[in-house]
C-alpha positions in Angstrom: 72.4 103.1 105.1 73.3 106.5 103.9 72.7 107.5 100.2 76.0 107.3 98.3 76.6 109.4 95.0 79.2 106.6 94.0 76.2 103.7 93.9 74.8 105.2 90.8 78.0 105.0 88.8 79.4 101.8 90.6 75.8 100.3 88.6 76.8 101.3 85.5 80.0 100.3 85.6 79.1 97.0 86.7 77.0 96.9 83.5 79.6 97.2 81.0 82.8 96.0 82.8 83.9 92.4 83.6 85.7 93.7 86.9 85.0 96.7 89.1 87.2 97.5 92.0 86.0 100.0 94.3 88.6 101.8 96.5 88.8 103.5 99.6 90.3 103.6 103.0 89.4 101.5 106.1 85.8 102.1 107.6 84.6 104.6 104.4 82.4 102.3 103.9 83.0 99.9 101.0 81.6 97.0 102.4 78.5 98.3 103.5 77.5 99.6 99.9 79.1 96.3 98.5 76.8 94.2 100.3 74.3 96.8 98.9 74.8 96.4 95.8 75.3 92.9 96.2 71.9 92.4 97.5 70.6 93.4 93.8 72.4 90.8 92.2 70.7 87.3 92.9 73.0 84.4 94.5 76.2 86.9 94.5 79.1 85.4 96.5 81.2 87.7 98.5 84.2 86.8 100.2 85.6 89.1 103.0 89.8 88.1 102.4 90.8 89.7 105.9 89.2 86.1 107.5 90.7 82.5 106.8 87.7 81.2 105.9 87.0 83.2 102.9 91.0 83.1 102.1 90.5 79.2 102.1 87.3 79.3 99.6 89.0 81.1 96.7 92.5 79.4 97.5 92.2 77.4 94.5 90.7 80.4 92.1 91.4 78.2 89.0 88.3 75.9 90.4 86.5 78.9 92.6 86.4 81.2 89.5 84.8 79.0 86.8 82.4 77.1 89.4 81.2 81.1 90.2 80.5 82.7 86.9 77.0 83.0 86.9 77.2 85.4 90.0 78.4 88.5 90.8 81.5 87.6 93.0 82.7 90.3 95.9 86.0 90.1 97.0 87.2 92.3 100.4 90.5 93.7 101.1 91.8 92.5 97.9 95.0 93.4 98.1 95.9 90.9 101.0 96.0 88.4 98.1 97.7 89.9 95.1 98.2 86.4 93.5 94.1 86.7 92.3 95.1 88.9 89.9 97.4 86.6 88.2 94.4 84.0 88.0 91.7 87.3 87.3 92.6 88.0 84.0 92.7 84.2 82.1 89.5 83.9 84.0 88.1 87.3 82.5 89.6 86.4 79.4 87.1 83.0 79.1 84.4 85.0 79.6 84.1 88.7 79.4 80.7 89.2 80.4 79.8 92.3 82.6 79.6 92.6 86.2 81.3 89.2 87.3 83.1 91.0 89.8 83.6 93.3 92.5 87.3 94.1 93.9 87.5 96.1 97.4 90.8 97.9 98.7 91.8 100.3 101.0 95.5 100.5 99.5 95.0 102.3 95.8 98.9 101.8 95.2 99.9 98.5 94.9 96.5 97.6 93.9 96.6 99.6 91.0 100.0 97.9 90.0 99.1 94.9 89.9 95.9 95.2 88.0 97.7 97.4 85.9 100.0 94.4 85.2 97.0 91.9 85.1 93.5 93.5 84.5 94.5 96.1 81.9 91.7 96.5 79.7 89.3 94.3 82.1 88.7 96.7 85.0 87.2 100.0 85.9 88.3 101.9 88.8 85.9 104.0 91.2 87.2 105.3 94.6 84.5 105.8 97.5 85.9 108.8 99.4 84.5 109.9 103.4 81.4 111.5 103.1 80.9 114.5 101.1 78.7 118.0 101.9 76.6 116.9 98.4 75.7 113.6 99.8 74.5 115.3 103.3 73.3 118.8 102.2 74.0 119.9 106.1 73.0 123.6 107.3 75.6 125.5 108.4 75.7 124.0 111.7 75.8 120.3 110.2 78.6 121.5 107.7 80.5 122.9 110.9 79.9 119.4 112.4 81.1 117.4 109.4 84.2 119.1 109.0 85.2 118.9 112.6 84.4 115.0 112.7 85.4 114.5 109.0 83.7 112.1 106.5 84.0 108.7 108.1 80.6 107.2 108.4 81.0 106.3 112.3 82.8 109.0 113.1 80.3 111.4 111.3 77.7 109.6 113.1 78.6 109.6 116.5 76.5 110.8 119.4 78.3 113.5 120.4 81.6 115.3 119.6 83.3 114.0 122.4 82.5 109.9 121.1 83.6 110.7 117.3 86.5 112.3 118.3 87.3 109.4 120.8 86.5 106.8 117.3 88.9 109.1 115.4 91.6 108.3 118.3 90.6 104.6 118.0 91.1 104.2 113.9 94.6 105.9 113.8 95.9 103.8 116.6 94.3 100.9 114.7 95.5 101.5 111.7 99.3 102.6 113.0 99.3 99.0 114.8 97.4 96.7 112.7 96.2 97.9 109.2 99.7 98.9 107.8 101.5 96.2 109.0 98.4 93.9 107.4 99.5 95.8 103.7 103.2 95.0 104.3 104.1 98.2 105.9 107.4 97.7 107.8 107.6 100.7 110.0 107.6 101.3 113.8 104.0 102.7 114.3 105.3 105.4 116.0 107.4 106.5 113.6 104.5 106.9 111.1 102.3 108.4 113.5 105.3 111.2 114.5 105.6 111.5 111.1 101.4 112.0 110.2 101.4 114.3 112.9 104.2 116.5 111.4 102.2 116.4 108.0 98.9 117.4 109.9 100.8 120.4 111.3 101.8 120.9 107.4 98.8 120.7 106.3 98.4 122.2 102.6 102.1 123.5 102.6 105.2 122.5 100.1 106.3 119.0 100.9 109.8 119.2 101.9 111.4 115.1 102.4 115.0 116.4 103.2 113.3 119.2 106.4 111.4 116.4 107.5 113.8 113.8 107.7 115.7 116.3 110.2 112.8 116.6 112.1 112.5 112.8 112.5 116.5 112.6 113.5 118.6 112.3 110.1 116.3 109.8 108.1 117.0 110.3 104.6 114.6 112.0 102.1 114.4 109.1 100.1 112.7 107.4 103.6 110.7 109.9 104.3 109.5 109.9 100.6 108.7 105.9 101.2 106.8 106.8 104.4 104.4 109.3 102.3 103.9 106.7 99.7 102.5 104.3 102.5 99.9 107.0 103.5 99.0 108.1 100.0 98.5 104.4 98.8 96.2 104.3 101.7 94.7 107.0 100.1 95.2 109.4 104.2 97.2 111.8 102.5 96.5 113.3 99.3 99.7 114.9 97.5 98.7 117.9 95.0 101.3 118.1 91.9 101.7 121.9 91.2 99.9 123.4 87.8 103.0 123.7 85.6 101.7 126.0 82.1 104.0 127.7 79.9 103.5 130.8 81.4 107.2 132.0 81.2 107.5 132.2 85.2 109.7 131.2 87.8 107.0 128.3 88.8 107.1 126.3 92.3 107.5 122.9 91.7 107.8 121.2 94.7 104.3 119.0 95.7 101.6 119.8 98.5 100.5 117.6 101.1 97.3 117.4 102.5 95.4 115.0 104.9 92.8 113.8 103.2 89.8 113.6 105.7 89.4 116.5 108.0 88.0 114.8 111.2 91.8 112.8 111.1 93.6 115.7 110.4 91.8 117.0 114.3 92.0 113.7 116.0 96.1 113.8 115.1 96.2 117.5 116.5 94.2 117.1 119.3 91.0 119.5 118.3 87.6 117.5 119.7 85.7 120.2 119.4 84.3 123.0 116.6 85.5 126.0 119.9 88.7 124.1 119.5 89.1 123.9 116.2 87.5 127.6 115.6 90.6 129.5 117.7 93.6 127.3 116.3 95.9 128.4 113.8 95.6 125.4 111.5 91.8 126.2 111.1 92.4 127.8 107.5 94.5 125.2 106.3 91.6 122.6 107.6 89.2 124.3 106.0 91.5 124.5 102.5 91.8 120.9 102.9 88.6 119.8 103.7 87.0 122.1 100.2 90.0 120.1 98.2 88.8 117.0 98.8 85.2 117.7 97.9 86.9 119.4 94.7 88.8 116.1 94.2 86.0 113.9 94.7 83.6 115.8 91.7 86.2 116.4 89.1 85.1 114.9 85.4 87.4 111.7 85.2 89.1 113.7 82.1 90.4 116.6 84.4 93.4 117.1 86.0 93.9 119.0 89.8 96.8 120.8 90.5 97.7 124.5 92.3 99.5 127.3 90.9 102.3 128.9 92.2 105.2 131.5 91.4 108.5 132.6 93.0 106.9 135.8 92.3 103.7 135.4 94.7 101.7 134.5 92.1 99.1 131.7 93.4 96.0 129.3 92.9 94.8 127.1 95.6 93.5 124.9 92.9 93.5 124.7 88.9 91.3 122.6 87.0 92.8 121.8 83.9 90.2 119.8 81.4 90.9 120.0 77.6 91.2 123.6 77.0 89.5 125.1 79.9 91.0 126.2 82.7 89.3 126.4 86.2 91.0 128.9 88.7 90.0 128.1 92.7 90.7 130.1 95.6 89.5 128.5 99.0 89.2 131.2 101.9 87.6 130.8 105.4 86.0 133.8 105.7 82.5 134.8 105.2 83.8 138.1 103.6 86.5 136.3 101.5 89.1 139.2 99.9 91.5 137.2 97.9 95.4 138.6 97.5 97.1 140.0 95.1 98.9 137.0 94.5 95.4 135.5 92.9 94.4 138.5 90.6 98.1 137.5 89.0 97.9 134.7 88.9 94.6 134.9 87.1 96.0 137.4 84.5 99.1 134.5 84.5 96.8 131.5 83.2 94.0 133.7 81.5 91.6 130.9 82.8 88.1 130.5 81.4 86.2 130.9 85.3 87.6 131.5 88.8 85.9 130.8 91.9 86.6 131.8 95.5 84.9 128.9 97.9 83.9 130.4 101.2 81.4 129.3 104.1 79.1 132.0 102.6 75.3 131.4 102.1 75.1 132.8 98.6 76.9 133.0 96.1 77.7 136.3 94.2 79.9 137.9 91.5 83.0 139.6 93.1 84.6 140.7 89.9 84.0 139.8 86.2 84.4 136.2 85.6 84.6 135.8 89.4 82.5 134.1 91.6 82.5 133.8 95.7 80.7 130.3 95.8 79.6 128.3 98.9 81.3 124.4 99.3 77.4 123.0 98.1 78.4 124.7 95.0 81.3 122.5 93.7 79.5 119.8 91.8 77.7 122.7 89.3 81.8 124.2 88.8 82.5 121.2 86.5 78.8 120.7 84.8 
């Protein structure tokens, strides 16, 4: 099993909190470190709700719940049976002791409305995200490799290039066909995937609903809207809120969309190999997106991501807003990274406490004062 960053924390927060529900997207490997963790608890029950055996033990969770409550009980794909929240939270109520249970999801949004409505108060939320460059510590060549196959375990782990790119094929067919429809998605499969694919092709630009409802023949901005709600509930696609200070500039508003696991973003595009991927025009944008989500995946739980942008030119790849500081973030894929003139203004625009400029550079060095070019490995000192 590999060594996840998230076990630590998912232990403490089983210590203190009745309920813990662990999110992340198919085949990131929930279950695995579930059954982990489970392991350390003795007699822990866990219930996998995608089969209709394990539906049928906890259909009656007024007599499952109380009969259970001296173990640690593990619940799967949660959100195939949102009625167990109802039933969670009088349960939780007659006895609040820690770590009772364990909540897996691979669909963040309406999971996290209806424990919001249920479980407020009762519940701590962690989200395991594909594998990150701190839990690998790859050389150059394996960081080449894991950004070209992306985080998934088995895709990550493949034999070759050519087998994790044909898994990568597998898993968005898969989930097109059968995973969506299983969360209550009611849209043709090829519509979403047409509609992924123009994303990927987008990747890290302004999300525009109205341009791409043209592009998938006249469907209104308010469905196109729906159909990036379905992929950012299942936590694919990560949408970026723009950094709005009171800077007294003409600010872009208007959201960023990004695919949130690089080896997808390929599969979609059709790039199975690092010569592929090296000599096509979406490699910068991969790379921007792959360093965001490794930036996403360390922030402190009190800061808040977002980019920076003017109708000037002004512009941030990434601010990291937390308290009073300000983080400014650049991502470049060059080994000799020169950032524009759009970032030195938009530094002097937010007067924030650091800036960075993440590169695949070995080193990291000091390109102005209060400037730092910084390799990917570096991102989890930024926020210490």
């Amino acid at each position: 099993m590999l060594d996840r960053h998230l076990t630590e924390l998912l232990e403490r927060r089983l210590a203190t909190t009745p309920a813990v529900v662990l999110l992340g997207p198919r085949q990131v490997g929930k279950t695995t470190l579930a059954r982990a963790i489970a392991s350390r608890h003795p007699e822990s029950v866990f219930l996998d709700l995608e089969r209709e055996s394990d539906r049928a033990a906890v259909a009656q969770p007024e007599l499952f719940f109380p009969a259970h409550r001296d173990r640690l009980v593990v619940l799967g794909e949660v959100q195939l049976a949102p009625e167990l929240f109802a039933a969670l939270r009088p349960e939780i109520d007659d006895d609040r002791r820690a770590g009772r249970f364990l909540l897996l999801s691979s669909a963040s949004g309406a999971l996290l409305r209806q424990s919001g409505e249920s479980l407020a108060g009762r519940v701590a939320c962690l989200e395991l995200t594909p594998l990150l460059v701190s839990e690998l510590q790859p050389d150059p060549v394996g960081l080449q490799s894991l950004w070209l196959r992306g985080g998934y375990p088995l895709s990550h782990l493949a034999a070759d290039d050519e087998a994790s790119y044909a898994w990568r094929l597998d898993f968005v067919r898969t989930f097109l066909n059968r995973d969506l429809p299983e969360m209550g998605v009611r849209v043709p499969a090829e519509t979403l995937r047409r509609f992924w694919q123009m994303l990927a092709n987008l990747q890290g630009q302004l999300f525009n609903a109205s341009q791409l409802g043209l592009s998938l023949g006249g469907a209104s901005h308010t469905t196109v809207a729906r159909y990036l709600d379905a992929l950012i509930d299942t936590m694919m696609v990560r949408r970026l809120a723009p950094h709005l200070p009171n800077v007294g500039k003409r600010l872009v508003k208007s959201p960023k969309v990004y695919l949130r696991d690089s080896g997808l973003l390929h599969a979609l595009l059709g790039i199975a190999s690092v010569k592929d991927l090296q000599g096509h025009p979406i490699a910068g944008a991969s790379w921007e997106g792959f360093v965001m989500e490794q930036i996403a995946a360390h922030l402190p739980p009190d800061a808040q991501l977002g980019f920076y942008r003017t109708a000037a030119g002004a512009e941030l790849d990434a601010v990291v807003e937390r308290g009073t500081k300000t983080i400014a973030i650049e991502i470049k894929f060059s080994a000799a990274p020169k950032p524009t003139k759009g970032f030195w203004n938009a530094l002097q625009d937010l007067q924030a406490d650091r800036a960075y400029v993440i590169a695949p550079v070995q080193r990291r060095y000091r390109l102005a004062e209060g400037v730092e070019v910084v390799p990917v490995e570096a991102i989890p000192a930024m926020f210490s």
